[in-house]
C-alpha positions in Angstrom: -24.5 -29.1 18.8 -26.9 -26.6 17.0 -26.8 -24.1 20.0 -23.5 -24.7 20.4 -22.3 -23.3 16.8 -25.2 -21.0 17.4 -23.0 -19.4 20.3 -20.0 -19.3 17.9 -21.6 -17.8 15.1 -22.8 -15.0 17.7 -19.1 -14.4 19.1 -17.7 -14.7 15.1 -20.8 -11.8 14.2 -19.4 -9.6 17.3 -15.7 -10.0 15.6 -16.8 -8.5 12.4 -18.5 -5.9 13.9 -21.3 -4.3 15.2 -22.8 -3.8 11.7 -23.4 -7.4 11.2 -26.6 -7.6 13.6 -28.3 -4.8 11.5 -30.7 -6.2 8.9 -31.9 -5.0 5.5 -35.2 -3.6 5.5 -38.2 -4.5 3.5 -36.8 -1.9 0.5 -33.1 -2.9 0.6 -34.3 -6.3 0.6 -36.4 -5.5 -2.5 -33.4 -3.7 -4.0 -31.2 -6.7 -3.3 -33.1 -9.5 -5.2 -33.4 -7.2 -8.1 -29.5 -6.8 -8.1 -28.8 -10.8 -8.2 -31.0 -10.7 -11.1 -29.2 -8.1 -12.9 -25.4 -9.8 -12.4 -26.7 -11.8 -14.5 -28.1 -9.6 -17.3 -27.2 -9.4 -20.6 -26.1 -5.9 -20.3 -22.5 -5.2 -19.3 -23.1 -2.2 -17.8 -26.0 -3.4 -15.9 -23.8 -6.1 -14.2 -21.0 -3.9 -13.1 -23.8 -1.6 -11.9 -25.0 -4.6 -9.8 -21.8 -6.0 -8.5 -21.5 -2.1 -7.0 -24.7 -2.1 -5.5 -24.5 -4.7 -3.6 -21.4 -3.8 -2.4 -22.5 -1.1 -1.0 -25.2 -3.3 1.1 -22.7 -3.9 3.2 -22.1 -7.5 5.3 -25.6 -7.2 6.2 -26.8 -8.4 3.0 -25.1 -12.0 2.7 -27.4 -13.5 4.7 -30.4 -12.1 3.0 -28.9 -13.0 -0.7 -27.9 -16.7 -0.1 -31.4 -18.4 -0.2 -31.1 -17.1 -4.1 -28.2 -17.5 -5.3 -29.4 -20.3 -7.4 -30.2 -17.2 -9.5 -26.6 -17.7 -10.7 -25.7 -19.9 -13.4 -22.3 -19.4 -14.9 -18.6 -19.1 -13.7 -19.4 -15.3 -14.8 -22.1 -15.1 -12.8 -20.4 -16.3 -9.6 -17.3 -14.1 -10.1 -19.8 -11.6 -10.5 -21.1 -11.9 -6.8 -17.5 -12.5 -5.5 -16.0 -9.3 -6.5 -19.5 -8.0 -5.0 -18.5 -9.4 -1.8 -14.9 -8.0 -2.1 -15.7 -4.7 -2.0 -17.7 -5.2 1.6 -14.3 -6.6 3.2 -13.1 -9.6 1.5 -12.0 -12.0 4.9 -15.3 -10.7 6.6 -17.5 -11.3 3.9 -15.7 -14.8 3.6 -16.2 -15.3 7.3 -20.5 -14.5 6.7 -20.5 -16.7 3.8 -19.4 -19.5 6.4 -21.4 -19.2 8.9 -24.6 -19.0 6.9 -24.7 -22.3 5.9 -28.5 -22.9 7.1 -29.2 -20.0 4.4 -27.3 -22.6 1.5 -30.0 -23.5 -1.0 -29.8 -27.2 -1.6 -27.7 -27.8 -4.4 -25.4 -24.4 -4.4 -23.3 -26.2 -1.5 -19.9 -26.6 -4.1 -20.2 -22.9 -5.6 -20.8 -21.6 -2.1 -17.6 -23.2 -0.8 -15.8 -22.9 -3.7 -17.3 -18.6 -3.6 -15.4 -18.7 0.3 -12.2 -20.2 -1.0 -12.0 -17.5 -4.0 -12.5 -14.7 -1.6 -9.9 -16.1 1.5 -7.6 -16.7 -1.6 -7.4 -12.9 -2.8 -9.3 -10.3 -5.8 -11.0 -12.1 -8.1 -10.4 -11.1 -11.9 -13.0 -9.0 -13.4 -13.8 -8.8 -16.9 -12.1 -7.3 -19.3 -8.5 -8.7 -17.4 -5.8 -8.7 -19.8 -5.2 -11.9 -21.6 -3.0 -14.3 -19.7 -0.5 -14.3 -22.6 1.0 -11.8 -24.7 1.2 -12.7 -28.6 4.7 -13.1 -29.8 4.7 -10.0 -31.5 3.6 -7.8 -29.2 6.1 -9.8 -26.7 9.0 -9.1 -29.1 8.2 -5.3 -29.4 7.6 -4.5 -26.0 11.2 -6.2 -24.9 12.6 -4.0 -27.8 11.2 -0.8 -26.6 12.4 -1.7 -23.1 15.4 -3.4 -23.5 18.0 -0.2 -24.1 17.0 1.1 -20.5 18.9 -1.7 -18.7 22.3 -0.1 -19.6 20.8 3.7 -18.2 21.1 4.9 -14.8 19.0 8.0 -15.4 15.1 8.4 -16.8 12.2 10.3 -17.5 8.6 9.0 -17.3 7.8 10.6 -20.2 10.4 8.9 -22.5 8.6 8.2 -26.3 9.9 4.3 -25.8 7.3 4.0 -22.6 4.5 5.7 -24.4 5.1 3.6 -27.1 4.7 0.8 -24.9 1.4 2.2 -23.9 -0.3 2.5 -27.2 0.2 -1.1 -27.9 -2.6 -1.4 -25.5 -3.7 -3.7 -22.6 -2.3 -6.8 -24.8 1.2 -5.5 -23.6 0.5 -6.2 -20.1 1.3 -10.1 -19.5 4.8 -9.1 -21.2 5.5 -6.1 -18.7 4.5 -8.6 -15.8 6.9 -10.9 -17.3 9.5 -8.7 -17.4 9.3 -8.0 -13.6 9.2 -11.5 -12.4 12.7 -11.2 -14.5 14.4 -8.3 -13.0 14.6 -6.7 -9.8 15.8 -3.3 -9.0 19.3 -4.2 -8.5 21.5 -4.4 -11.7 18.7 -3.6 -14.4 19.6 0.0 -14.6 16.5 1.4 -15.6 14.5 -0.9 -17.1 12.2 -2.1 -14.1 11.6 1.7 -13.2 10.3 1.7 -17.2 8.0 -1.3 -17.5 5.8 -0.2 -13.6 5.3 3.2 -15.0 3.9 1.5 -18.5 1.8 -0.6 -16.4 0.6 1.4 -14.3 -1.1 3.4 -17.6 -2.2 0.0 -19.1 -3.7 -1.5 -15.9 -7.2 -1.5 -14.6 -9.1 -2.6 -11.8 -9.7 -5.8 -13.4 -6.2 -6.3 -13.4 -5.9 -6.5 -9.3 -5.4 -10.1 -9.7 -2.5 -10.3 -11.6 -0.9 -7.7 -9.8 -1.4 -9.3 -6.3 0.1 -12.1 -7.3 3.2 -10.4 -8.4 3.9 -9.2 -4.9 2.5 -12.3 -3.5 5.8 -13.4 -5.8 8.0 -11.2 -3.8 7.9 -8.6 -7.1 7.5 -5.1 -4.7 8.3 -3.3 -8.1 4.9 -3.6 -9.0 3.3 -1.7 -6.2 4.2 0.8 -8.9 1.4 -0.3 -11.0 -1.5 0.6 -8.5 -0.8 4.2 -8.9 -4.1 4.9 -10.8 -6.3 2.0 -8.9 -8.1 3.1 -6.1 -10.7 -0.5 -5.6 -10.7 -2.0 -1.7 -9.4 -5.1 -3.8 -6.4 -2.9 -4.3 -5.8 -1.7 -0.7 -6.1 -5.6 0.3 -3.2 -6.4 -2.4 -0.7 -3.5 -0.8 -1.9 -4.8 3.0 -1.5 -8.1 2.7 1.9 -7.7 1.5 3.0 -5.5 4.2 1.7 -7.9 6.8 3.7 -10.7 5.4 6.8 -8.3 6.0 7.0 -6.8 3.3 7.2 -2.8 2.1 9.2 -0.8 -0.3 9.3 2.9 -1.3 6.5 2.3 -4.0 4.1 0.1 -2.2 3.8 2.8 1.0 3.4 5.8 -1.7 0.3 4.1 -2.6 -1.1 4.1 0.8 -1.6 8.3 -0.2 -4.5 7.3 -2.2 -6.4 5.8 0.8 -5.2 8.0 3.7 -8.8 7.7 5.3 -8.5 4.1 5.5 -8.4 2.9 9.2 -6.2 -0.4 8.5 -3.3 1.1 6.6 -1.8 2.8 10.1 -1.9 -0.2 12.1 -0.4 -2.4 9.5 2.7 -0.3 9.3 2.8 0.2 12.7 2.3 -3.5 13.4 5.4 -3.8 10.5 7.8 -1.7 12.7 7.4 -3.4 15.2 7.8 -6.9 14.1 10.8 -6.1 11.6 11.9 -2.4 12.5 14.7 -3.0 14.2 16.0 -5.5 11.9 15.2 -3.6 9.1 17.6 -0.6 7.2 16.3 1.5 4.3 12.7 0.1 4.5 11.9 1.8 7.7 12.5 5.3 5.6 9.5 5.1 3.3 7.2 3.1 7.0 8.4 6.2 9.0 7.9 8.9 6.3 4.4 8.2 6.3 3.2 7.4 9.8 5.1 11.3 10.1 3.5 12.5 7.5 0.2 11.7 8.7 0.3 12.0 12.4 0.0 8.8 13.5 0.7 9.5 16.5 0.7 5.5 17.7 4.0 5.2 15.7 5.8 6.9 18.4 6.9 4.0 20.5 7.8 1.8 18.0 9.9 4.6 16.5 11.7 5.3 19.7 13.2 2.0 19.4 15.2 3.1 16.4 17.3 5.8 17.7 20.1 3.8 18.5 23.8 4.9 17.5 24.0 1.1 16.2 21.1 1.2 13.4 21.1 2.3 9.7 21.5 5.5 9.1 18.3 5.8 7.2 16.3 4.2 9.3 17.4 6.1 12.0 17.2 9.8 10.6 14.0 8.6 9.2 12.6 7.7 12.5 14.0 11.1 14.1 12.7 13.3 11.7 8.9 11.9 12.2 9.3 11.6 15.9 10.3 15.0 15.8 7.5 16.2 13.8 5.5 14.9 17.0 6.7 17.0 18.9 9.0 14.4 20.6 12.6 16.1 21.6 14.1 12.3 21.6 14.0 13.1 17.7 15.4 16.5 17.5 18.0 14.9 20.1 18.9 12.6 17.4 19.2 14.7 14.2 21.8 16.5 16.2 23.9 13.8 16.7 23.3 12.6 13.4 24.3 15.7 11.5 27.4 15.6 14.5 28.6 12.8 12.4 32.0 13.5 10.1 31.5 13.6 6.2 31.6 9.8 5.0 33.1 10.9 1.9 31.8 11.1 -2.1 29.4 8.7 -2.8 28.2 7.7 0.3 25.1 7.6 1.1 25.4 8.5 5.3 26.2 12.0 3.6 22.6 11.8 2.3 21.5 11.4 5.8 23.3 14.0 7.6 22.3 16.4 4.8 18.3 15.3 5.2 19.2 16.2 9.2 20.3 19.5 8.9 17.7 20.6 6.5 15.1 19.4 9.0 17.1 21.2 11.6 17.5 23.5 10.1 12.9 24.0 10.2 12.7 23.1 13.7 15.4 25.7 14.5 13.5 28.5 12.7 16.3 29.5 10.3 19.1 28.4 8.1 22.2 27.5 9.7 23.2 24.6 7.4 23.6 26.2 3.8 24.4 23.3 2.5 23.5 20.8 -0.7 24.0 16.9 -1.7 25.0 15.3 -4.8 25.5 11.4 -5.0 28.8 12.0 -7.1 30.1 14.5 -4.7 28.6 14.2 -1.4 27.7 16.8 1.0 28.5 19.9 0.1 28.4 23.3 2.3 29.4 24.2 5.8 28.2 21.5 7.6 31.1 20.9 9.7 30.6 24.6 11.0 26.9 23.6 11.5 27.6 20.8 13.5 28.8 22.5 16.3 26.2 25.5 15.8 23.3 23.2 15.9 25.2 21.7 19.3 25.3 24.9 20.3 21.6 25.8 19.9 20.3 22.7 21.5 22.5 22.9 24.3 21.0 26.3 25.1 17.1 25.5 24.3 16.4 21.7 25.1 15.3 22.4 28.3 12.9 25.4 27.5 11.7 24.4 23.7 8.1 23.1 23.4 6.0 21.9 20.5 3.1 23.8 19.6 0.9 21.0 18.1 -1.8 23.3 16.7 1.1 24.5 14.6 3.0 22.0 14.1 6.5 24.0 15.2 8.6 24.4 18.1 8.6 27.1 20.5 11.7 28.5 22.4 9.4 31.1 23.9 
């Protein structure tokens, strides 16, 4: 039995990665003992200053660490070491935890499983998390500041009513999160736009937690929030969302912040897939980026959404990255697209075949849409006169035009 879950703990180590067979010399070992002494310091800066460190130890140092963890005393004191673990890569780290047992200290066997289940369950709250409950006068004042932008249909972040909300200070917090789980985007005019963009100046990294759980909830709205967090506890939050299907315009902007990060691609990619075809207006925001960014991996699952049948944002969306590829399938599509007749004031397809013919208009090398959209009005311009100029032009070059991917443009020479 023993060299049995020896093999399995060997094939689980090759699954996390390469890393995990390195070991900690005789320094970083040093270095690592001193660091579980100092989470538990009286100092407050010495314990963040610890939780950091060994962090940045890597996977590697779990196994080294576990034979002291009876160091560790408190519920502070674990929490401590868990958000220490969260920054290596919190399923991984969960995973090594596991299959160290024969490095459990007699006695730690309950906070060591209960240390697993807090970091498979999500971020762990650090200190200085805002209170769980607003007071009811801070409740009251933050739903009075708030409350006038459900009847508005146009806003500025820098309205006084948010940056009053914002000086009433982290205490406001459970009441913005309250409002959210109360509203949605749909029929509160302003008002949820208001209450992310005063969270998103009151929050902190501490704070992951709380807003986790609110997506976990099904509240996108505050993917707004994690504008100003950039923790791997963060990332996890916006990930784990999109792999349970979900993405909105908010939560993909975030993704900017961690462009580097190797499993943000592959988790939108693995999103169109699963749901882009049943999907409208959320591919937009999926495709936008994976464009934006050249993830060049996106391009078969965004072939599949060039269809006549699907919506009209997901498909000019899709088109306008693929064609940033280089792939003429894309350009193909924009022309047909921007082929379609006017829809008429107020609809949005107008917004599409206007985003069309100015990206036509780029890959074309001049203007031959003059044209300009208003949601009140529609698209206005010559586009009709476009339409069969831009037919025109890619009737005459499909066959010779080429992508130069050095500079990012297409070549009809």
């Amino acid at each position: 039995m023993a060299a049995r879950r020896g093999c399995l703990t060997a094939l689980v180590l090759v699954a996390l990665g390469a890393t995990a067979f390195a070991e900690l010399d005789a320094g970083e070992k040093k270095w690592l003992k001193q660091c579980l002494d100092s989470l538990v310091s009286k100092s407050a800066k010495v314990r963040e200053g610890a939780e950091v460190a060994i962090g940045k130890l890597g996977l590697d140092a779990i196994p080294v660490l576990l034979p002291d963890v009876g160091r560790l005393k408190t519920d502070d004191d674990w929490a401590a070491l868990a958000r220490a673990l969260s920054v290596m890569d919190r399923s991984n780290a969960a995973d090594m935890v596991n299959l160290s047992r024969d490095k459990w200290p007699k006695g730690q066997e309950q906070r060591l499983g209960k240390l697993v289940e807090a970091l498979r369950k999500g971020p762990v709250p650090g200190p200085g998390a805002a209170p769980g409950k607003a007071s009811p006068e801070i409740e009251a004042k933050v739903r009075e500041l708030l409350e006038p932008f459900r009847g508005v249909h146009s806003y500025s972040s820098r309205d006084p009513a948010v940056a009053k909300v914002v000086a009433l200070g982290r205490d406001a917090i459970p009441a913005l999160a309250a409002i959210l789980r109360e509203n949605d985007d749909h029929g509160a005019g302003m008002l949820v736009t208001a209450t992310k963009d005063a969270l998103a100046d009151l929050v902190t990294e501490a704070d992951v937690p709380l807003l986790a759980q609110l997506l976990a909830d099904g509240h996108l709205a505050a993917a707004g929030a994690f504008k100003n967090l950039r923790s791997p506890a963060a990332l996890d939050a916006l990930l784990d969302t999109v792999k349970r299907g979900f993405v909105s315009y908010d939560l993909v902007e975030q993704f900017d912040h961690f462009r580097d990060d190797p499993q943000i691609a592959p988790a939108l990619i693995g999103w169109l897939e699963a749901h882009g075809e049943s999907a409208g207006w959320e591919v937009s925001p999926v495709a936008r980026y994976l464009g934006e960014h050249r993830v060049r991996e996106a391009v078969p699952a965004l072939s599949k959404l060039l269809g006549a049948g699907r919506d009209a944002h997901a498909r000019t969306s899709a088109a306008v990255a693929l064609a940033r590829f280089g792939e003429k399938s894309g350009v193909e599509t924009l022309v047909e697209i921007f082929e379609a007749p006017a829809a008429g004031p107020g609809r949005s397809d107008d917004h599409v075949r206007h985003e069309a013919g100015e990206e036509l208009n780029k890959i074309a090398g001049r203007r031959i849409y003059t044209g300009s959209f208003e949601p009140s009005g529609g698209i206005r311009g010559n586009a009709d006169d476009a339409a069969k100029l831009f037919r025109e032009w890619w009737n005459g070059v499909k066959d010779k035009i080429r992508f130069d991917a050095t500079r990012r443009v297409w070549l009809t020479e």
